[in-house]
C-alpha positions in Angstrom: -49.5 172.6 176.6 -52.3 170.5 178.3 -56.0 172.0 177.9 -56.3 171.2 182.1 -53.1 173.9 182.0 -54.9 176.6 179.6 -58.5 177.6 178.9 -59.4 176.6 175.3 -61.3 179.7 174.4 -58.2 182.4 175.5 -57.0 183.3 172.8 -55.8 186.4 171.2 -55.4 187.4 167.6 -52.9 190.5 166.9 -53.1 192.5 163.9 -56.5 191.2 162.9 -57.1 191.3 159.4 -60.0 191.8 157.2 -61.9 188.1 157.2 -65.6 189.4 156.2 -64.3 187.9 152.3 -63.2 184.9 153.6 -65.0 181.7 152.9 -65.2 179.0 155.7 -65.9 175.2 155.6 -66.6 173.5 158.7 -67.4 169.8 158.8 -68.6 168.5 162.0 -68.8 164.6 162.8 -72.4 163.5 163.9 -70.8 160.7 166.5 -70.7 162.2 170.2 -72.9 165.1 168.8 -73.5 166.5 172.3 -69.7 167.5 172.2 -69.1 168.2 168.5 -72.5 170.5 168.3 -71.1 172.5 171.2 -67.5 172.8 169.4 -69.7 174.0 166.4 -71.3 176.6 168.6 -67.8 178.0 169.7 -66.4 178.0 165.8 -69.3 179.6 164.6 -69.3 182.3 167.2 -65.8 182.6 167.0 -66.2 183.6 163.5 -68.8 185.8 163.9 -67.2 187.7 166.5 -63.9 188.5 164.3 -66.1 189.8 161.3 -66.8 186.8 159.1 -69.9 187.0 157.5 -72.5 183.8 158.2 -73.3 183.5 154.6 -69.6 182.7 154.1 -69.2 180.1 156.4 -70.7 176.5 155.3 -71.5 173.6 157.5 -71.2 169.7 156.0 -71.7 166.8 158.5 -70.2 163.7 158.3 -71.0 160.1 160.7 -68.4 160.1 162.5 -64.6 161.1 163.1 -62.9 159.2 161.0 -64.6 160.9 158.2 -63.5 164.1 158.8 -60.6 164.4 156.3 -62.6 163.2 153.1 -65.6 165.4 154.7 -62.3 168.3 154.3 -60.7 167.3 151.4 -64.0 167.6 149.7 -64.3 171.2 151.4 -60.5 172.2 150.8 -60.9 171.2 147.0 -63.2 174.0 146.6 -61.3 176.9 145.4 -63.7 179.6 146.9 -63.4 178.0 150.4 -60.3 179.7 152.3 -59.8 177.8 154.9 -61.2 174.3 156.8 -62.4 173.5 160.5 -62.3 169.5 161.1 -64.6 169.8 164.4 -65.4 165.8 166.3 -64.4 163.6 169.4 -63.0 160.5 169.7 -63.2 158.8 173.6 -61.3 156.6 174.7 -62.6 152.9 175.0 -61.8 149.5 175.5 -60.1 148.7 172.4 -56.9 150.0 170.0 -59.6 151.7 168.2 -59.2 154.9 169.8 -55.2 155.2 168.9 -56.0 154.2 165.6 -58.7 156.5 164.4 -56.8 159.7 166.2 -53.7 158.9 164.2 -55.8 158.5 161.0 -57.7 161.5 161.5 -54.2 163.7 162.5 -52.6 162.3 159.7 -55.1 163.1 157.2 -56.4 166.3 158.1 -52.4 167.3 157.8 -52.5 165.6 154.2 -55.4 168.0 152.8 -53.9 170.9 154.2 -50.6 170.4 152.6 -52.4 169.2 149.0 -54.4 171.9 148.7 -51.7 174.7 150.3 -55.0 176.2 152.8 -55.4 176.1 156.7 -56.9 172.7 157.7 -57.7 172.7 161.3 -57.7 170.2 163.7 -60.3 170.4 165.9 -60.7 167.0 167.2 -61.1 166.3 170.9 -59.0 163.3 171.9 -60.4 162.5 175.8 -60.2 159.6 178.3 -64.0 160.1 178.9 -67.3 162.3 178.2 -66.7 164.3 180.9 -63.0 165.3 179.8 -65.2 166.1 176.1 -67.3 168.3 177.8 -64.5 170.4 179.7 -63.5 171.4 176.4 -66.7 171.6 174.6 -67.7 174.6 176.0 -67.0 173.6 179.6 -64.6 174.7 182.2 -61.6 174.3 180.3 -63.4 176.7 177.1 -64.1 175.2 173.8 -62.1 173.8 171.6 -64.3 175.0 168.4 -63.0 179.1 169.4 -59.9 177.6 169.5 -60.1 175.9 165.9 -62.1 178.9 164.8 -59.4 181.1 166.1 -56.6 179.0 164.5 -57.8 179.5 160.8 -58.1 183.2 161.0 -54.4 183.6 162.2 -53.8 181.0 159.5 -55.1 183.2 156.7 -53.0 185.8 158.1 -49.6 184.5 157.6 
């Protein structure tokens, strides 16, 4: 469904269970930091809210999107870390670049979480513009870091 359709940060988790244990990497690309700082608010909040504990939730950054899935295999390797949030944005611009960095990034952040058998989240903003990135960074359409956030608790629930 379209984020313009449904607010990022709605989200429900039934049957919570127990996360306070549970260990969580989030790495969080430096490029469009405006947008990805704001999707790292939302994670860490997220988090917070649903009764992980801060000292179990560690933060690596990494230069830019395209980085993200080394920055979580690196993570997902470790065996006390439980589960992953990728957080960056890639805008559209005037060349192929775009396409081929969101495919890259997709398709990597899929291959960590299958080698190492633990929730890899895809948190990356894929926009037209800034101002589509910031409708989902925290703005009217919610935040897509709750939503990543949310993601890997129901993940370690299954």
């Amino acid at each position: 469904m379209a984020s313009s359709n449904k607010n990022l940060s709605s989200y429900t988790i039934e049957n919570i269970h127990n996360i306070s244990k549970k260990k969580f990497g989030i790495v969080v690309s430096e490029w469009n930091s405006e947008v990805t700082e704001s999707l790292y608010s939302g994670a860490i909040e997220t988090l917070l809210q649903n009764g992980a504990k801060r000292e179990n939730i560690i933060r690596k950054s990494v230069p830019g999107s395209y980085e993200l899935t080394l920055g979580a295999q690196w993570m997902a390797k470790e065996n006390d870390i439980d589960a992953v949030i990728c957080l960056g944005c890639v805008i559209q611009g005037e060349t192929p670049h775009f396409d081929y960095i969101c495919q890259a990034v997709a398709h990597g952040i899929t291959s960590v979480s299958l080698k190492y058998d633990k929730p890899v989240i895809f948190g990356l903003l894929t926009t037209l513009n800034l101002q589509q990135a910031l409708d989902r960074a925290g703005g009217k359409h919610g935040n897509k870091g709750d939503e990543g956030a949310a993601t890997a608790i129901k993940m370690l629930g299954f």
